[in-house]
Every structure is written in structure tokens, then in C-alpha cells.
N, C-alpha and C positions, 0 to 999 in steps of 0.2 A: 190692743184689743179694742175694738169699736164697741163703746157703752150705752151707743145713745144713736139711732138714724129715724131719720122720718125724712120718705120721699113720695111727697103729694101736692099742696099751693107751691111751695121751695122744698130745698133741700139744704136737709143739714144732718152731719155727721160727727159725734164727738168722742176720740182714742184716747185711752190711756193705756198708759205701761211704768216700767222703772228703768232707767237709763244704769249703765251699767256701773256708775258707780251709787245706785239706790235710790237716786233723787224721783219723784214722783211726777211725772211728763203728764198733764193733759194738755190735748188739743183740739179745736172744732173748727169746722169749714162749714157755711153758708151762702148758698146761693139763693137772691132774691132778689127780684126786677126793684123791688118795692124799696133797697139800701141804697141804691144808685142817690138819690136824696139825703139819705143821712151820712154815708160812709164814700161816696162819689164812684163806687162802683158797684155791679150784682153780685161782687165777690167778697168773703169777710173770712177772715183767720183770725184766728184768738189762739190763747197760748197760757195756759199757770206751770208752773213749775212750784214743789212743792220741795224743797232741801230733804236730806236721809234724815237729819235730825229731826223734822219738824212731822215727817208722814207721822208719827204713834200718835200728836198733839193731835194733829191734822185728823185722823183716823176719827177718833174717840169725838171730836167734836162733829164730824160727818153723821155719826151715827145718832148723836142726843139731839140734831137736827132733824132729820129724818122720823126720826120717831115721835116726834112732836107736829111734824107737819103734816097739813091734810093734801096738800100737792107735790108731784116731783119733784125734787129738787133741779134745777137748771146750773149752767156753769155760772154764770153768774154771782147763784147761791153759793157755790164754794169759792168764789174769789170774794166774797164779802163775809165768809168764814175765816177767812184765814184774816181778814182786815179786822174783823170785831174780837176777832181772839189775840190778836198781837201774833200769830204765827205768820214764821218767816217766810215767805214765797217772793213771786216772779213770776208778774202778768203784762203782757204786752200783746197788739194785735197790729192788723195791717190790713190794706183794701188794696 
């Protein structure tokens, strides 16, 4: 399920779902002329995985972030969710 698109300077697009044994999949794709210098290309993939055990930890802390924030949250924000909380994950990207 695509959670997340904005298509206007770039694009980007960020899915989640559950893999079928319950682990918690997100992913985002980015396209931007302006990465080619940070990442050496206009293409960027990103990727968390979130283990079955860890989504309720996972869950619960999304939500006391969220409601404390005055901005969206970004993927980012949940991969340094899951780092500040000791919850289990799996992030990795590519260009």
C-alpha cells in the first residue's frame, strides 16, 4: 500500500505492507536530479524491515511519536525509531 507520494520538483514514493510471514516491509523510491551528488545517481531506494516480533514495540512507539510531533513523520523518522528504541529492524538502501 503506497503511504506516502509527492509528484512535483521530484518524486518519491513510500509502500508498506506485511510479508507473509508478518514482518513489517517498508519501502521508498526517489527520484532527484539534485542525488546524482550525494548518492551518484537521480535514483535512491531505501528499505526497513521491521521483524513480527518487534511491529507491536514498533507500532506503540510510531504512535507516541506522532502525537508529540508538529511535522510528518518521514522514513527516516522511523528508522531512528526503531534505533532510539533498541527495536529490532533492517535498513538498507541503494542508487
Amino acid at each position: 500500500m503506497e503511504i506516502y507520494r509527492y509528484d512535483n520538483k521530484w518524486f518519491t514514493s513510500i509502500n508498506a505492507e506485511f510479508d507473509k510471514t508478518g514482518n513489517l516491509k517498508i519501502r521508498g523510491h526517489d527520484i532527484d536530479d539534485g542525488m546524482e551528488s550525494w548518492v551518484g545517481s537521480d535514483e535512491f531506494e531505501y528499505f526497513l524491515t521491521v521483524p513480527k516480533d518487534a511491529v507491536e514495540a514498533f507500532t506503540l512507539e510510531v504512535l507516541k511519536k506522532s502525537f508529540n510531533e508538529n511535522k510528518p513523520l518521514g522514513f527516516y523518522d522511523l528508522r531512528d525509531i526503531c534505533k532510539d528504541n533498541n527495536i529490532e529492524h533492517y535498513h538498507d538502501w541503494w542508487a
